[in-house]
C-alpha positions as CSV (number, residue, x, y, z in Angstrom):
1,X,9.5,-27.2,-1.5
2,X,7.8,-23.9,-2.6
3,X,9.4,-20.8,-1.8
4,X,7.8,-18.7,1.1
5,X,5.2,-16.3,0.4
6,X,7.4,-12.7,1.2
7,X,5.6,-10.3,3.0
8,X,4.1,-7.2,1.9
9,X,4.4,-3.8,2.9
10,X,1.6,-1.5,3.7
11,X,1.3,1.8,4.3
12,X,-1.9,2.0,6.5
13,X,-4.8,-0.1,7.1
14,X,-7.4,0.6,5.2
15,X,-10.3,3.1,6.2
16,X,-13.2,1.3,5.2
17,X,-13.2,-3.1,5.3
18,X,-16.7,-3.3,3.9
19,X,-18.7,-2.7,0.8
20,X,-21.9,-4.0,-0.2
21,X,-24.7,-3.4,-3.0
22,X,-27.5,-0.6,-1.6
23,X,-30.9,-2.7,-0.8
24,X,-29.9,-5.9,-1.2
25,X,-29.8,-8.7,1.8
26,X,-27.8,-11.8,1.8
27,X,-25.7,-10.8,-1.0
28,X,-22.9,-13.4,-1.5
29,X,-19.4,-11.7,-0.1
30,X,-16.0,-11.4,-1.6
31,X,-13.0,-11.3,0.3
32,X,-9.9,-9.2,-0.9
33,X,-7.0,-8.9,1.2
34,X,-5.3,-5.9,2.3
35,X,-2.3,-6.6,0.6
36,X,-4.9,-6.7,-2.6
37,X,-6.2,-3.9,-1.5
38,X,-2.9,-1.9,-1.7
39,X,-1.6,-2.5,-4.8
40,X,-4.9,-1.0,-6.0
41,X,-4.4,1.5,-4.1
42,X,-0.9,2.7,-5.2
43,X,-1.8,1.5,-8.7
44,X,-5.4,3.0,-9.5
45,X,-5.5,5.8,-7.3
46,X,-2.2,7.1,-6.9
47,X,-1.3,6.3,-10.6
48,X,1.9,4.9,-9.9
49,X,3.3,2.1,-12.0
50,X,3.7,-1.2,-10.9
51,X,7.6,-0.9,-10.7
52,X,7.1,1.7,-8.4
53,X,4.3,-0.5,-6.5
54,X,6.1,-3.3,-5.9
55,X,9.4,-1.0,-4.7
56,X,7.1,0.6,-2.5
57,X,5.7,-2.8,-1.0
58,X,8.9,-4.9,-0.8
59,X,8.0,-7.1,-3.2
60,X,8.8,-8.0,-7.1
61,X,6.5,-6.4,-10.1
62,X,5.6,-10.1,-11.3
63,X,3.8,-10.7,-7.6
64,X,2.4,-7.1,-8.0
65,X,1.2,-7.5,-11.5
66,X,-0.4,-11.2,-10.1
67,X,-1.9,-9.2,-6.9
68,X,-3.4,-6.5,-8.9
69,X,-5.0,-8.5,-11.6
70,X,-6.7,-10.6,-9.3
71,X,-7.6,-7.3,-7.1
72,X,-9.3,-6.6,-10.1
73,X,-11.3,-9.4,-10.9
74,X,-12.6,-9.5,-7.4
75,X,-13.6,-5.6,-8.0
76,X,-15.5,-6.3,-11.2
77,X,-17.4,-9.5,-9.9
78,X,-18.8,-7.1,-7.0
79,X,-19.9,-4.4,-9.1
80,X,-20.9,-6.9,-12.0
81,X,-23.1,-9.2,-10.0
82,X,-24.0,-7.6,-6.6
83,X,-21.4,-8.7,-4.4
84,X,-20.4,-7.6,-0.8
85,X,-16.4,-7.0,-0.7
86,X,-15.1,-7.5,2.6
87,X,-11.4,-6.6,3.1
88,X,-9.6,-8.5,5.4
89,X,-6.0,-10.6,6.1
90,X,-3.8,-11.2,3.6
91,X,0.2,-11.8,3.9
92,X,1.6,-8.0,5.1
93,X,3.1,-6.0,7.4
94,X,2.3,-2.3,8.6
95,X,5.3,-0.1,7.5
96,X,6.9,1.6,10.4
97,X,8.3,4.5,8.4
98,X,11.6,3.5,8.5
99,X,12.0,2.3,5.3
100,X,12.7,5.0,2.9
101,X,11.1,4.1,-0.2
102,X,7.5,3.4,1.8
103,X,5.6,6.5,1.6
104,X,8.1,8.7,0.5
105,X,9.6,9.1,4.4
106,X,5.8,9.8,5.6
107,X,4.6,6.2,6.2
108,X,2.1,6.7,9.0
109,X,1.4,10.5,8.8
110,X,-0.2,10.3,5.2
111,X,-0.8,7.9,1.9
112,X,-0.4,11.1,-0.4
113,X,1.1,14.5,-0.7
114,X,-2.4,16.2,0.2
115,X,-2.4,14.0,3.6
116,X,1.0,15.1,4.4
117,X,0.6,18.6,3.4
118,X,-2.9,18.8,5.7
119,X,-1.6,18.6,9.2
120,X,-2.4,14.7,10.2
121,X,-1.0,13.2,13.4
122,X,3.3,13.3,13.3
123,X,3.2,16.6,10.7
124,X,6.0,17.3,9.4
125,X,7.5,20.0,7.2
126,X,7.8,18.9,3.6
127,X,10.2,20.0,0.7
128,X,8.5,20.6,-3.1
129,X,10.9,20.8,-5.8
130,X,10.0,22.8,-8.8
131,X,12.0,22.7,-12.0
132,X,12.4,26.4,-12.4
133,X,12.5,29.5,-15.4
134,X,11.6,32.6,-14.9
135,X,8.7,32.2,-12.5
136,X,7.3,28.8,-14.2
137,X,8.0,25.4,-14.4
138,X,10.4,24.1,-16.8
139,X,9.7,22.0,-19.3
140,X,11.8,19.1,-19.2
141,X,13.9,17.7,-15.9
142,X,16.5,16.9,-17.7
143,X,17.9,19.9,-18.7
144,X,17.0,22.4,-15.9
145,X,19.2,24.4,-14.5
146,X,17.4,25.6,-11.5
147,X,15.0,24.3,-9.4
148,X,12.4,26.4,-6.8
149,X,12.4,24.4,-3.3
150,X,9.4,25.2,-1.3
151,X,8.8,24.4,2.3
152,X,5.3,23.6,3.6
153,X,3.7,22.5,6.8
154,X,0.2,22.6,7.7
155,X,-0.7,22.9,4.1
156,X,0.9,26.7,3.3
157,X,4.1,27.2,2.0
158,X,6.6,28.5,5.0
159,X,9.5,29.3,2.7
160,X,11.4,29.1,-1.0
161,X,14.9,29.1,-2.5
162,X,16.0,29.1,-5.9
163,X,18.8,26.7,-6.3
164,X,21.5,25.8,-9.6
165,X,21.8,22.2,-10.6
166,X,25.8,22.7,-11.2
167,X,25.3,21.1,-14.4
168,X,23.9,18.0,-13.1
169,X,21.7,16.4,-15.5
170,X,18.8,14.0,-15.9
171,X,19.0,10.9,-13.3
172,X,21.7,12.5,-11.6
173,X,18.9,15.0,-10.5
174,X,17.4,12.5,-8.3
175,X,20.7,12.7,-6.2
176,X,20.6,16.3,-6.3
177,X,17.1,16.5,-5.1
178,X,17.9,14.1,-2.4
179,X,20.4,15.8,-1.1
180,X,18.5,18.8,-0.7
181,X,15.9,16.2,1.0
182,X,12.9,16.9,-1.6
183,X,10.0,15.0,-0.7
184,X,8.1,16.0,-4.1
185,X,8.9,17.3,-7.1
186,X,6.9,18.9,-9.9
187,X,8.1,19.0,-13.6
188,X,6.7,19.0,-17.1
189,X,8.3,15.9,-19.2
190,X,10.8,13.7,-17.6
191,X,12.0,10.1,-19.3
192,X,11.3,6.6,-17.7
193,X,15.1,6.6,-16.3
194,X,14.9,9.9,-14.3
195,X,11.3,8.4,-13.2
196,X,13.2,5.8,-11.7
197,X,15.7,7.2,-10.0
198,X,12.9,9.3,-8.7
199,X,10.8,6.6,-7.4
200,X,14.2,4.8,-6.1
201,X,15.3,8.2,-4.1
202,X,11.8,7.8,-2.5
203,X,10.6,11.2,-4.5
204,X,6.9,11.6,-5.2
205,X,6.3,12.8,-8.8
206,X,3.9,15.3,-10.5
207,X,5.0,15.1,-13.8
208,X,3.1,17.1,-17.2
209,X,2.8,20.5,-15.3
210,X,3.0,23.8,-16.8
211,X,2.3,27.6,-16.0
212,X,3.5,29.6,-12.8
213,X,5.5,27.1,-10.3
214,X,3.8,29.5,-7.3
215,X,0.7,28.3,-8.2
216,X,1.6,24.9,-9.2
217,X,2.9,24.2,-5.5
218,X,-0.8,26.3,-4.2
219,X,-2.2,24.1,-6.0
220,X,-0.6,20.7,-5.1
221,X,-1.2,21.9,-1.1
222,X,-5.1,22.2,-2.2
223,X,-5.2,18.7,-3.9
224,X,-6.6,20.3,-6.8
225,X,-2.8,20.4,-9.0
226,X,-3.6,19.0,-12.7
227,X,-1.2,16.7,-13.7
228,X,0.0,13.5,-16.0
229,X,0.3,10.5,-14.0
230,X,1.4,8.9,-17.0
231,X,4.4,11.6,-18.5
232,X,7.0,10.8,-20.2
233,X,9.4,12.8,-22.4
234,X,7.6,14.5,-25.1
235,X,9.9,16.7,-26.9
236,X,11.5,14.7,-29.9
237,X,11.3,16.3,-33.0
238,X,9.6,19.2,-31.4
239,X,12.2,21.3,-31.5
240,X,12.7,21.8,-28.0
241,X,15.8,23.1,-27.3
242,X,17.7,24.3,-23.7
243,X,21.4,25.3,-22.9
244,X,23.4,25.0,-26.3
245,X,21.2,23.9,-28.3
246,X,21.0,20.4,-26.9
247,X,17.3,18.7,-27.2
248,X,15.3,15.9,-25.8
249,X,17.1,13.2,-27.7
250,X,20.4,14.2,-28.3
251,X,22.6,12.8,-25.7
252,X,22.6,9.6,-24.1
253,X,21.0,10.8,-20.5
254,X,18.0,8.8,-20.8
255,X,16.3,10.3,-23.3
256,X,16.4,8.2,-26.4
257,X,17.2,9.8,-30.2
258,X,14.5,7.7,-31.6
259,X,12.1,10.7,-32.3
260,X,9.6,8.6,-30.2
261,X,9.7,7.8,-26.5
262,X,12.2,8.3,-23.4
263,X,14.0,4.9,-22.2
């Protein structure tokens, strides 16, 4: 007997169900799904990977990777050859915003930090972490020893500490942060591990950010904050050092000493 087909999670329904090629009638139509639709969604235009995708909709990265590929094909045969898309059904259910990793803790008042940050239905105040050195934004999470927490609601930042990490380190930052209940965080490089933990605390990431954390966080609550969806830990062999002399690389926290990548 097959295995049952687990349902998806959703965030919303989507805005707009129909698509179709300007000035032509009778266009043969293409059906994607709204779970489809989602994993594109998360994927393409949030730029999140598809470890964090399937966390975020309940499901494993194999059935994302499968859902998004063939999201894709349907996408391309539209544009391609003049299609209609219609989107439409599918095996899913509407998140209720209980679940902690849906959303990051918004499900239902936005699908990004701009949304939440731009006073929709259920606003909330939200929490932006900065990784913090004298005024800008640290380099690399790993080895901060401050962070700037900002609050915002209705798009405008309402108020700011500056808080020490106690040593902490790396992925034991994602604790740190969500026990301060940080909804976002902005950093420069961070490694895959750290990401993770991030993405598991239910912490939205703007990663590759440099230059006055003030502005970084104006920015972010204007939609208009330039950053690397894909980051990772750049500093091996770049001399970059922090604390006593330790760099990217030389311990075991995540950040691999193979003068390459972060693991």
């Amino acid at each position: 007997m097959a295995r049952p087909t687990r349902c998806r999670r959703i965030c919303f329904q989507p805005r707009y169900d129909h698509f179709a090629p300007c000035g032509v009638e009778g266009t043969e139509q293409i059906l994607l799904t709204v779970d489809e639709f989602e994993a594109v969604r998360i994927i393409d235009y949030e730029k999140r990977t598809h470890e964090q995708c399937a966390r975020q909709m309940g499901i494993s990265r194999t059935t994302v990777t499968e859902m998004y590929e063939r999201a894709r094909t349907k996408l391309a045969d539209c544009i391609v050859n003049g299609k209609a898309l219609h989107i439409s059904g599918g095996n899913y259910k509407l998140c209720d915003g209980s679940d902690q990793r849906c959303c990051n803790r918004s499900c239902g008042n936005a699908s990004s930090v701009e949304e939440a940050a731009g006073g929709r239905k259920e606003d909330r105040m939200m929490k932006i972490a900065v990784t913090y050195e004298n005024g800008n934004v640290f380099p690399h999470f790993g080895h901060t020893e401050q962070f700037k927490i900002y609050e915002a609601e209705d798009g405008k930042i309402t108020g700011s500490q500056v808080v020490d990490t106690n040593g902490s380190g790396h992925g034991a930052l994602a604790g740190f942060l969500s026990g301060q209940k940080v909804d976002v965080l902005i950093c420069g490089g961070i490694g895959a591990g750290a990401q993770n933990a991030l993405a598991e605390a239910g912490i939205r990431l703007y990663g590759g950010v440099s230059g006055s954390a003030d502005e970084a966080v104006i920015a972010l609550l204007a939609g208009s904050l330039a950053y690397d969806p894909d980051v990772h830990c750049n500093h091996h062999g770049e001399g970059h050092h922090h604390g006593e002399g330790h760099s990217c690389g030389e311990d075991n926290h995540g950040c691999g000493g193979n003068g390459g990548s972060c693991h």
